[in-house]
N, C-alpha and C positions, 0 to 999 in steps of 0.2 A: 504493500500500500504506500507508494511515494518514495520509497525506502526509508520511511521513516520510523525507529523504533518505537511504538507503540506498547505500553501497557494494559492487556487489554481487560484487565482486571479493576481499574482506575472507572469510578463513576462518569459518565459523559453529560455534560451540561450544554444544550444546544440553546445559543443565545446569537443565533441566526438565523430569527424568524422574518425577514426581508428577504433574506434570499429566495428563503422557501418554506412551506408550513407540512408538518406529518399530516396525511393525509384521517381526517376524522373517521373512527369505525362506522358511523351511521352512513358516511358517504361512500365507504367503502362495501357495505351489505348493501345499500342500496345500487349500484353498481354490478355488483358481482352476478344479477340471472341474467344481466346485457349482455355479460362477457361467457354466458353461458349457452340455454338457451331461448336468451331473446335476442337473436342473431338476425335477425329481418333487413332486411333496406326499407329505410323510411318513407321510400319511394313507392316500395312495391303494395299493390293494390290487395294484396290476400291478406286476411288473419294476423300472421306475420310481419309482415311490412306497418299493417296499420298499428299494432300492438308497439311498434317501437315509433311509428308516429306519433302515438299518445303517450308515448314519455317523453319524446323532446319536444313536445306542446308544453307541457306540463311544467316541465325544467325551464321553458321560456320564460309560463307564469311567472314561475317563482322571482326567473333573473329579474325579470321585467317589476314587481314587488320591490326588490331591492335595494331598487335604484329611483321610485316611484314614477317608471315609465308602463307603456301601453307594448303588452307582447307583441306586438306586430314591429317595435321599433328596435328590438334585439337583434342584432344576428351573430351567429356563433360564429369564433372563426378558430386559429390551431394555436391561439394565446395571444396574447398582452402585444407581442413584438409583431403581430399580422395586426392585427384592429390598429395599432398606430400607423401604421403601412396604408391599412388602409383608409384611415381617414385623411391623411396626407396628399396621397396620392390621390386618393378618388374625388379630393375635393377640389386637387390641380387640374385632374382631367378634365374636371367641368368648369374652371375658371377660362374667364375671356376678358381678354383688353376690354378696359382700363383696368380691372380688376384681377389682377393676376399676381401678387406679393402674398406672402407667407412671412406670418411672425411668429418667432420663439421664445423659449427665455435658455437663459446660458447653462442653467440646471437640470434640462430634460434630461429622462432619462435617453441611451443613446438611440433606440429605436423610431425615437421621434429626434433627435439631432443629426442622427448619421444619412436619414431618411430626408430629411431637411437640407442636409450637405450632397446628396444625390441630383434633387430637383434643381438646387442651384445650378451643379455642374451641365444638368440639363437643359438650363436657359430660364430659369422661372426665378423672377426675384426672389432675395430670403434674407431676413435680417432678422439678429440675432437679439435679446434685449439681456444686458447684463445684470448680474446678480451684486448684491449687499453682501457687506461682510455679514449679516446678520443671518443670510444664508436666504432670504427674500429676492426681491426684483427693484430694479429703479423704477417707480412707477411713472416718473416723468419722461424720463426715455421708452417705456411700454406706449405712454400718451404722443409721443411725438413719431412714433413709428408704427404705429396702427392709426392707416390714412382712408380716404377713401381709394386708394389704388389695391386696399387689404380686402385677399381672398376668404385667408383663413387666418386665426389666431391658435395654437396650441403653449396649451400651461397646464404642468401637473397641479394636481390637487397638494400631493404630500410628496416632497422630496423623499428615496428611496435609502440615501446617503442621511441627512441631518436629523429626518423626521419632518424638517420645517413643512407648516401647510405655508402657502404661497395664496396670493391676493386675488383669489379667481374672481372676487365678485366686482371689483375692480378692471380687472381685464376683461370681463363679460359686459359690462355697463360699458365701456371704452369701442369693444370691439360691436353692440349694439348701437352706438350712437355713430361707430361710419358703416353701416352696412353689412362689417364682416359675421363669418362665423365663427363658434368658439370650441375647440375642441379641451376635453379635459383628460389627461392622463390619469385614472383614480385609481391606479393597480396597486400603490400603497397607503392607499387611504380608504379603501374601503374594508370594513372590517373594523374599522380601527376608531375612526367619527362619521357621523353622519354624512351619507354620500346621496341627494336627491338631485337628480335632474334639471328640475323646475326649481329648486332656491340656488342649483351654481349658474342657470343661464346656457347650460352647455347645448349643444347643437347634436355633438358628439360628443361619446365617452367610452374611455377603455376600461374592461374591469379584464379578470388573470386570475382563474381556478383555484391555480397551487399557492396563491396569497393566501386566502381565506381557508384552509384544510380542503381543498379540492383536491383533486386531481393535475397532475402537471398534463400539457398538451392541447389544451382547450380554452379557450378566453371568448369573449363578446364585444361588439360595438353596440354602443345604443347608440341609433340614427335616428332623431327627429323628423316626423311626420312632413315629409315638402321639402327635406333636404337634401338639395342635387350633389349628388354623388354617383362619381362611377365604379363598377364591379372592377376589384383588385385580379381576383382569381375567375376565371372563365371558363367556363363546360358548357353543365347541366344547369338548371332552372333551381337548382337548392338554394335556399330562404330568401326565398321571392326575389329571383336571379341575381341576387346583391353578393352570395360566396359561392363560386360552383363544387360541387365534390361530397361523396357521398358524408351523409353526416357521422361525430362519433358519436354514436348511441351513450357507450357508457360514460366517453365523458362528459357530455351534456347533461345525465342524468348526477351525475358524480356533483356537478356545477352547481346547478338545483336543489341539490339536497345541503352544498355546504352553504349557498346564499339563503336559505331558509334558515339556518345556523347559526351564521354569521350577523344576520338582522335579529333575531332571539337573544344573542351572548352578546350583542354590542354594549349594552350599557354598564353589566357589567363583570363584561372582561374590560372595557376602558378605564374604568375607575380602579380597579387588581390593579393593572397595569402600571398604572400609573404612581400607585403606591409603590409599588415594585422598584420602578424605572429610578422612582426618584432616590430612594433610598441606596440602589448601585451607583447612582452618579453621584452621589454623595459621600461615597466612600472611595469610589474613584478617585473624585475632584479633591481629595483628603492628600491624595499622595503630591509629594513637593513636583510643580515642574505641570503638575496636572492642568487641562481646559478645556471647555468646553465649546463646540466648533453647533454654530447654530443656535437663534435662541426664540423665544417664547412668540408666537402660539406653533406647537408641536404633538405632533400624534403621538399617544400617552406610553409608546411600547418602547421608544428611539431614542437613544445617544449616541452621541460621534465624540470621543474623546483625544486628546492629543497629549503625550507625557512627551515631555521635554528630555533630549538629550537621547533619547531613542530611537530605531528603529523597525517601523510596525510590522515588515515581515518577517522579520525576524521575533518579535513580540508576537504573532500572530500564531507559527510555529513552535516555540516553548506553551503557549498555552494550551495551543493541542494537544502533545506533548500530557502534558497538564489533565486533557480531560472537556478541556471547555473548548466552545466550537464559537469564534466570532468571527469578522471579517475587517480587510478592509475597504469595504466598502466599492473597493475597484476591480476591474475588470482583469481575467489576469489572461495572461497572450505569454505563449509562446515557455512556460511553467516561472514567467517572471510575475510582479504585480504593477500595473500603470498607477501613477498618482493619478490621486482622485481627482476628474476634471469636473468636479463639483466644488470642491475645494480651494481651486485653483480660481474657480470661476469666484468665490468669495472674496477672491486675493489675499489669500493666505501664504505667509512664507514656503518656499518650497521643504527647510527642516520641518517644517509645523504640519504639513501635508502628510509627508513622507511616516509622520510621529505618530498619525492617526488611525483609530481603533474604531468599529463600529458595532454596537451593542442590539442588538433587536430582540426584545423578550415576545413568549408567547402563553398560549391559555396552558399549558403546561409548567409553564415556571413556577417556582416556588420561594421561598424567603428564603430557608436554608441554600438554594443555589445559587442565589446571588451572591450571598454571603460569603460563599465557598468560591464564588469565580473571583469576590472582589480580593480575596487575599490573591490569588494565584495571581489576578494581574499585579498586584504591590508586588512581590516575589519576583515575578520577571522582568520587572522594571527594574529595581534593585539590582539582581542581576547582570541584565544586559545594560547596567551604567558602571556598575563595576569595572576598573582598566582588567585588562585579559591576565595579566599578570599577577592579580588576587583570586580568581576566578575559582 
């Protein structure tokens, strides 16, 4: 595994619930007779076919629930990085002079930036709106670059990095008064605070299975009723010719059962959470050299911490080592880790970046875990400041 020695005896503390959530046992029995046999195409006209129509009707409801839209403005597609794809993309196809600009913010996650950097190089203007050290947006420069020459606006709900929630109702009020539309990245936000359609303004939005205890492989768009947009993926006539390709039964069904869940546990697993969250960064922010990257209002499960005079992959690695499972926050290429260009976009010093640790708790956590990770991180800190030669 990595070639790394491993204790496999050692408690494991997963405190990398942003990356990815365990998959909930109700979601997973609910699941398992699709992958059995309710084996149908949703397409097909017999017994069968329809039997698994009427679950991903069903699981629509629910998404549709969730997010307080109208089933018909769901559509499922094969995760979080396809719905940002495709609301990007399908809302470029259908843009026309004068109207042809894409705005951002400099903290998307990269699905919606790298996607963003595509359409540029393909001729479509894109301007990018920079981030606050507070881990927020310049709302004056969002104001000056969302014009009427503005197609589309995209801003996550919750940075995936800091926790920060970001100023959607601002950027929806901005991008309604020239015209544009608004899309919302919510795939770390929902689950987490309240995520409704009709109070962020959004036109579109992404939500992402494996966030909420779903299933990995499966994500949705919600598409408002009148919103032109064109088909990313093209076939077949599947969810009302907007994704073509056969549906996945179980993960849809899987989806449905955790966004029925997720809307039940919201109030509170946020408030746990948050008692939690705070009580680790508090013993974090305890250790000399410690701070805190991102600040208030934040989704109640997230910290992004920074110890001075370290190194986070390597912190990152003794802590596994350790037992406890975090991140940092960045993408890793090629078995290296990139600095966080979240962090960067806050304008953070490059040591202060590179020093950064990211905490994301889940409905699983406990007090004693925290407690237990918070020494492990003092310990490895300690440690990796120590010169090699006391070591």
């Amino acid at each position: 595994m990595g070639g790394r020695a491993y204790n496999h005896h050692v408690e494991r503390i997963y405190l990398d619930h942003n990356a990815t959530t365990p998959m909930a046992p109700e979601v997973l029995e609910a699941m398992l007779p699709f992958l059995r046999e309710g084996y149908g195409n949703p397409s097909s006209l017999h017994w069968f076919g329809q039997r698994a129509r009427a679950a991903v009707e069903e699981a629509r409801a629910r998404g549709a629930a969730f997010i307080g839209a109208d089933p018909s403005e769901i559509v499922f597609t094969g995760g979080g990085s396809e719905a940002d794809n495709m609301a990007l993309r399908g809302v470029a196809a259908r843009a026309r002079e004068p109207r042809r600009k894409l705005v951002c913010t400099a903290v998307e996650h990269h699905a919606v930036l790298n996607t963003a950097k595509a359409l540029r190089d393909e001729g479509w203007p894109v301007e990018v709106v920079c981030a606050t050290d507070s881990g927020r947006v310049d709302l004056a420069e969002l104001r000056a670059k969302v014009d009427e020459a503005t197609a589309l606006v995209s801003i996550m709900v919750a940075n995936n990095e800091t926790g920060v929630l970001l100023p959607v109702g601002e950027a929806a009020a901005r991008a309604k008064d020239r015209g544009a539309l608004l899309h919302c990245d919510a795939v770390q936000a929902a689950g987490k605070v309240p995520v409704d359609v009709g109070a962020l303004g959004a036109d579109l939005l992404t939500l992402s299975a494996h966030k909420i205890y779903g299933p990995k492989g499966i994500g949705c768009l919600y598409v408002r009723r009148g919103t032109p947009l064109s088909a990313l993926v093209r076939g077949g006539g599947q969810e009302r010719n907007r994704r073509a390709g056969t549906e996945n039964v179980p993960g849809i069904v899987g989806f449905g059962v955790a966004a029925d869940l997720a809307r039940g546990h919201l109030e509170a697993d946020a408030e746990r959470l948050r008692l939690l969250r705070d009580r680790l960064e508090a013993s974090l922010l305890a250790i000399p050299g410690a701070c805190r990257n991102g600040e208030e209002p934040r989704v109640p499960n997230t910290t992004n911490v920074s110890f001075e005079g370290t190194e986070a992959e390597g912190l990152l690695i003794a802590l596994d080592l350790a037992g406890i499972a975090v991140s940092t926050g960045a993408a890793c290429a090629a078995g290296g880790i990139e600095p966080s260009h979240v962090l960067r976009a806050m304008g953070l010093p490059p040591e202060r970046v590179q020093a950064s640790l990211r905490f994301s708790l889940g409905r699983g956590t406990t007090a004693a875990q925290v407690d237990r990770a918070a020494m492990a991180v003092r310990e490895c800190v300690e440690r990796q400041r120590k010169p090699a030669s006391v070591r």
